[in-house]
C-alpha positions in Angstrom: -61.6 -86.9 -36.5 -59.2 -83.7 -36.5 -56.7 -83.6 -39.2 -52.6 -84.2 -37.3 -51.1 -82.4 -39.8 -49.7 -78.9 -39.1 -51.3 -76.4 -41.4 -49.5 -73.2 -42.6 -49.6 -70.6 -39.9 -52.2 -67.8 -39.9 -53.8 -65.4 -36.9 -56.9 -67.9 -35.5 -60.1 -67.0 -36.7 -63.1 -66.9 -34.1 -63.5 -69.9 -32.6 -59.9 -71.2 -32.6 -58.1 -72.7 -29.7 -54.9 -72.6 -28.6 -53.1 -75.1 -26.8 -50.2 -76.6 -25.4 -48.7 -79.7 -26.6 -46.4 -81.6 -24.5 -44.5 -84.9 -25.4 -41.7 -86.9 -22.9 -38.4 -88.0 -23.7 -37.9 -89.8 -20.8 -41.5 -91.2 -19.9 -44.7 -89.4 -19.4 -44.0 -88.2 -15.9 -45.5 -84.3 -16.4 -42.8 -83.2 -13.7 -40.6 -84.9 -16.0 -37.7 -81.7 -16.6 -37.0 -83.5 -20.1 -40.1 -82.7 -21.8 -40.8 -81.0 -24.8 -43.8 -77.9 -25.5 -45.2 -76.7 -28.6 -48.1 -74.2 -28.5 -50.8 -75.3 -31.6 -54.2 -73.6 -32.9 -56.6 -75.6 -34.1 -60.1 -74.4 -34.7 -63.5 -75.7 -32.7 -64.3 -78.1 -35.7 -60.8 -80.0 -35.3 -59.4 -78.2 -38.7 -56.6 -76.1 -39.6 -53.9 -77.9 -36.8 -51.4 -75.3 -37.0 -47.8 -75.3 -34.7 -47.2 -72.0 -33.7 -43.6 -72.2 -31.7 -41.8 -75.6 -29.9 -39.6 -73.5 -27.1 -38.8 -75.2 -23.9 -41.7 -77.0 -22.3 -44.0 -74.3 -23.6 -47.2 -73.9 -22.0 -50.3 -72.0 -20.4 -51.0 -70.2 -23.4 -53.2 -67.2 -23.7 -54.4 -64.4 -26.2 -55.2 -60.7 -25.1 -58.8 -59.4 -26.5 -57.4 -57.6 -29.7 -55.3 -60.9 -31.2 -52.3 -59.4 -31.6 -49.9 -61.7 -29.5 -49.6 -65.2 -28.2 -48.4 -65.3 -24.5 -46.9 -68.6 -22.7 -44.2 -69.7 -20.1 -41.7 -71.5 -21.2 -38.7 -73.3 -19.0 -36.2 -72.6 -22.2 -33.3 -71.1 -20.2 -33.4 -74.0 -17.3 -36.1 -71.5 -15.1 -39.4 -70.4 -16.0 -39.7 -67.3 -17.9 -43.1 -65.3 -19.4 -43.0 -65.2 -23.2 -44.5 -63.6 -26.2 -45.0 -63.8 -30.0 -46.8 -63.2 -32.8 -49.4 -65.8 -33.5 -47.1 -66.6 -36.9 -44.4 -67.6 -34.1 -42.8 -64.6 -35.1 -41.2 -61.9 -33.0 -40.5 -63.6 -29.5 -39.9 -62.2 -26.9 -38.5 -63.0 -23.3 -40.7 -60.3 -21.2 -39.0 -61.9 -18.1 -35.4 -62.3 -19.6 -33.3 -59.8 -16.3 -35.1 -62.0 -13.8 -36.0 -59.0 -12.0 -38.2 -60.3 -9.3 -36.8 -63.9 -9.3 -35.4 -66.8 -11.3 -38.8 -68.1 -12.3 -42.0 -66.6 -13.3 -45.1 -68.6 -14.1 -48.5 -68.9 -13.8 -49.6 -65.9 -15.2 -53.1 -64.0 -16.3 -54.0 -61.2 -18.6 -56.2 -57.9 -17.5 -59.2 -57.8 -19.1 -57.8 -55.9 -21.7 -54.7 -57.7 -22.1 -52.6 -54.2 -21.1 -51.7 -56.1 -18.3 -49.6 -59.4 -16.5 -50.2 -60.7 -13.4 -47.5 -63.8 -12.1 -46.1 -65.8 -9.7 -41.9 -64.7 -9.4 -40.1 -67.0 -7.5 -36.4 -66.5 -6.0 -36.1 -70.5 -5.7 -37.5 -70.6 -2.1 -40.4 -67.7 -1.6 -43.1 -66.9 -4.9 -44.9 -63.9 -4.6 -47.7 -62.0 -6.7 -46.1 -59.7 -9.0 -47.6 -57.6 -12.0 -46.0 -55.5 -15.5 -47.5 -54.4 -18.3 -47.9 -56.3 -21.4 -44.7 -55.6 -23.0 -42.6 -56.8 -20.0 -42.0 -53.5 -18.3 -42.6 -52.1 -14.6 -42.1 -55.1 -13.5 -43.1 -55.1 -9.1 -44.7 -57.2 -6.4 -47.6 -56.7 -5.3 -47.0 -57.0 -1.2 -43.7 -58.9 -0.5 -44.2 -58.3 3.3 -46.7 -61.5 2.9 -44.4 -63.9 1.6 -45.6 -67.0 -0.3 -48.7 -65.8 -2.4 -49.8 -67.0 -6.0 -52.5 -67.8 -8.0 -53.8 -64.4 -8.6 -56.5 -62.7 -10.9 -57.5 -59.8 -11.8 -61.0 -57.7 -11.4 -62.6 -57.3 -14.0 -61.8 -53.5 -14.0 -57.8 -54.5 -13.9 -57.3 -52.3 -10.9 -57.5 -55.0 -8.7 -55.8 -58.3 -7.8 -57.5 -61.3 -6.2 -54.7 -64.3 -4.6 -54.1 -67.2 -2.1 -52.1 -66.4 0.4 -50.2 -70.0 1.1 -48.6 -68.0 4.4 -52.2 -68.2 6.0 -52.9 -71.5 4.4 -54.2 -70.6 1.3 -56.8 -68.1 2.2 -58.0 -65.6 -0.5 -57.0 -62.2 -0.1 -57.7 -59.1 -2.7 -55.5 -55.8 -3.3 -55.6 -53.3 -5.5 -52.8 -53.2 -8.0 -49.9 -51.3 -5.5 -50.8 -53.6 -3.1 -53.2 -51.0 -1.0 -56.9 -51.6 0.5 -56.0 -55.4 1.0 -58.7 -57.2 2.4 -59.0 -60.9 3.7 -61.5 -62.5 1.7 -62.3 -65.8 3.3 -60.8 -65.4 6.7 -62.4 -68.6 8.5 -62.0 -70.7 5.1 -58.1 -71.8 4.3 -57.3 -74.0 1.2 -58.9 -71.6 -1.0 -58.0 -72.3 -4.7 -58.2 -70.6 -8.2 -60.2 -67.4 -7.3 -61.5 -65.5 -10.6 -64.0 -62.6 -10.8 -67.5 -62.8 -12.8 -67.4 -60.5 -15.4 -69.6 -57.8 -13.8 -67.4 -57.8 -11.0 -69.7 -58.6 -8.2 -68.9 -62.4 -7.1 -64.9 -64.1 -7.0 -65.2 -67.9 -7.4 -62.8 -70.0 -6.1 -62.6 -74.3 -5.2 -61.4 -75.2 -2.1 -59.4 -78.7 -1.0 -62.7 -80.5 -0.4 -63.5 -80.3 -4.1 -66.5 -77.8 -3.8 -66.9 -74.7 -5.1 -67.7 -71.4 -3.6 -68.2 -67.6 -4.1 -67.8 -64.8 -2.0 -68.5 -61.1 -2.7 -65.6 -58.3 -2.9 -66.6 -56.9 0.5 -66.0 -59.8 2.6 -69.5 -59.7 3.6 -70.8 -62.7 2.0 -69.6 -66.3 1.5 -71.6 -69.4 -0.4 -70.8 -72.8 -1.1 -72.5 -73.6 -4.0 -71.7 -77.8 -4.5 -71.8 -80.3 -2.2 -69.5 -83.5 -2.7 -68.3 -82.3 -6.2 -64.7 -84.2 -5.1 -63.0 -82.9 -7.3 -59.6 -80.8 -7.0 -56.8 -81.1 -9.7 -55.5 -82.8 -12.4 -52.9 -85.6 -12.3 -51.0 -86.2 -15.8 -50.5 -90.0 -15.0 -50.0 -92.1 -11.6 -46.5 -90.5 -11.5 -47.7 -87.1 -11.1 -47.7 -87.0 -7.6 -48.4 -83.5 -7.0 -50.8 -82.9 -9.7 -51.8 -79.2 -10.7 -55.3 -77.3 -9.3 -58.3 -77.7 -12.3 -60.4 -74.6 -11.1 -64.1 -74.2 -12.6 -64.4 -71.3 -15.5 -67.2 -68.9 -15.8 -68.6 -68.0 -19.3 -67.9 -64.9 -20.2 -71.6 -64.1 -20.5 -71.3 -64.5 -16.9 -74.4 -67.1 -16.8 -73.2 -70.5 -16.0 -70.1 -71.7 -14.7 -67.9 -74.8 -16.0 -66.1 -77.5 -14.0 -65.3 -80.8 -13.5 -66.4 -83.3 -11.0 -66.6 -87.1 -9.7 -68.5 -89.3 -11.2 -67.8 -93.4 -10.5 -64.4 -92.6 -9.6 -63.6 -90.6 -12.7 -64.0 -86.8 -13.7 -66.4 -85.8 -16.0 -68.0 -82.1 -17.1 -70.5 -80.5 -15.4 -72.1 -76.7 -15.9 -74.4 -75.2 -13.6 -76.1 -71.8 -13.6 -73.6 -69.2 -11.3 -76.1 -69.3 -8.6 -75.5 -72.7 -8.2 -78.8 -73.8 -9.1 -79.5 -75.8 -12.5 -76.8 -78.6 -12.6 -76.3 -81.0 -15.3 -73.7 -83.4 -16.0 -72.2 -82.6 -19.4 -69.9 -85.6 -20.1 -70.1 -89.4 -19.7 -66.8 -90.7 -21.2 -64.9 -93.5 -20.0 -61.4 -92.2 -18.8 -60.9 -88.7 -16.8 -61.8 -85.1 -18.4 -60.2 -81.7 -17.2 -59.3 -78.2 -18.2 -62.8 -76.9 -19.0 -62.5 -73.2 -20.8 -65.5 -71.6 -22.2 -65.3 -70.3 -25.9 -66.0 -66.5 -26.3 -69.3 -66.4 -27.2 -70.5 -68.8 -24.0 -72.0 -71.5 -26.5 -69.6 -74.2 -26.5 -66.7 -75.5 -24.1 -63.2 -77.1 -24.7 -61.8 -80.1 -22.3 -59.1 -82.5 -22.3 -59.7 -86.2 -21.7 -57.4 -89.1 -21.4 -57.7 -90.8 -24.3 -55.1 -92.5 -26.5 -52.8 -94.3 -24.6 -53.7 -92.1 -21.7 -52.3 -89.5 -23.2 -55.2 -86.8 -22.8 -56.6 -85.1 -25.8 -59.0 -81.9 -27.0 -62.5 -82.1 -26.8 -65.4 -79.7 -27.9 -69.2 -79.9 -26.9 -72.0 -77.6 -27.1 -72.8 -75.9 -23.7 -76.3 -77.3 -23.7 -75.0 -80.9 -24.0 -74.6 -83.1 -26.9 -72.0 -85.1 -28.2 -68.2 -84.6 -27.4 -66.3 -83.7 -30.3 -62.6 -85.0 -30.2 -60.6 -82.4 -31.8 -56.7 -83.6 -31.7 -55.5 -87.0 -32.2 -51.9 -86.6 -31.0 -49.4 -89.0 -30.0 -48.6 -86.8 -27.0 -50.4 -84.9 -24.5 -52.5 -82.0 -24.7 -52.4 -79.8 -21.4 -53.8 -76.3 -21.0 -55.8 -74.4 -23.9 -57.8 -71.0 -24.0 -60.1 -70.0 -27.0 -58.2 -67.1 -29.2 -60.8 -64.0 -30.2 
């Protein structure tokens, strides 16, 4: 079992996680606006629990390639805003402080090479696709004559932007970074979810609203489904979560397999196959709901939540060939979103 006491901080050493921690004042509702976020690291052997920084409902962590900064969104000023700091806590920053493209912005990714941000700014009624660089600055949207667009990605070059355009019901489109060569990626497919590139750049993966998942190619010129009757979509905190969040499947960054969760006897449990599609194993047997699947850097293990402890779902590790779960936290709250720090 994983030590619950905060250690001293310290920059996470290969094969450290970092996560969000989220604990209710007022229930365990996770649109509840009176929660509380702390990002922690803890590494893949459940030791060295370390709190980082409690700001806001803190959340959707993540940590560019060189290890230099901690990013997360945090609601601290009453509206979502993009943060950074040190991985001490130190040295926070509001990159999103002027509200330049809108009151809220939120769920954002790094470029490859972390010199980049792409996010969802919202003016309380339209979100749209919007980029800057690392540090906050040059802050523009990527094609505002489109209106509501989000979930975006980059290539895995940085000089392009894959996104779901909810204006045409949620069907992928790709850009380059100023918005130009925009192409409709899954024209006679809508509810497309989650797209992400493979790291050699020549497939985008994405769910759709049926649970499956699929991949199409860059050019438009091919689509595959790759599951059938994987029913399996998003994430619900608790039966109060009405709206839930989308889980998408993760591919390692060896590019080989893919990660994702899906039904199994009414509950969600892990599953890899190989990113063909072919090869698919059920990882995971447990007996309450697993989610959030994100490969560790070197493609050998994978990190999960599952709702243990009074529902309340906490971090698991387990080797990417199967094996034994490893529970990692044992926290009285819940933990949400994680990404392994290099």
């Amino acid at each position: 079992m994983a030590a619950t006491q905060p250690a001293a901080a310290s920059q996470p050493q290969p094969g450290t996680i970092v996560f969000s921690y989220i604990t209710y004042s007022g229930g365990t509702s996770h649109k509840d606006t009176t929660s509380q976020g702390s990002i922690y690291s803890v590494r893949g052997d459940g030791t060295g629990l370390t709190k980082i920084i409690e700001i806001g409902c803190a959340n959707n962590p993540k940590v560019p390639p060189d290890g230099q900064w901690l990013y997360f969104q945090s609601n601290k000023t009453g509206n979502w805003h993009i943060y950074r700091c040190h991985l001490d806590g130190s040295g926070l920053v509001d990159l999103t402080a002027g509200e330049e493209l809108g009151k809220d912005s939120f769920g954002f990714d790094l470029s490859p090479d972390g010199q980049m941000i792409v996010f969802t700014a919202s003016d309380g009624k339209v979100s749209r696709v919007a980029t800057m660089t690392a540090d906050g600055t040059n802050q523009r949207l990527l094609a505002s004559e489109l209106g509501y667009c989000y979930m975006a990605s980059f290539s895995p070059d940085g000089k392009r932007i894959v996104f779901a355009h909810t204006a045409e019901d949620y069907r992928l489109k790709l850009a380059n970074l100023d918005g130009s060569n925009m192409i409709s990626l899954t024209p006679d497919l809508k509810e497309c979810f989650a797209p992400q590139f493979t790291p050699d750049g020549q497939w985008i993966y994405f769910i759709r609203r049926d649970g499956d998942i699929y991949r199409a190619s860059p050019d438009a010129k091919r689509l595959e489904r790759l599951t059938q009757g994987n029913g399996y979509v998003e994430l619900h905190m608790n039966a109060e979560d009405e709206h839930g969040s989308t889980d998408a499947p993760r591919i390692s960054p060896d590019g080989r397999r893919i990660a994702f969760c899906g039904m199994d006897k009414g509950l969600s449990q892990l599953r890899v196959m190989n990113i063909d599609g072919t090869g698919l194993r059920q990882l995971t047997n447990l007996p309450d709901r697993c989610g959030r699947v994100r490969w560790s850097l070197d493609s050998r293990r994978i990190s999960f939540i599952s709702f243990v402890c009074d529902s309340q779902p906490q971090l698991f590790v387990i080797d990417a060939d199967g094996g034994q779960p490893r529970r990692i936290t044992d926290l009285p709250g819940a933990v949400y979103l994680m990404e392994w720090a290099p």
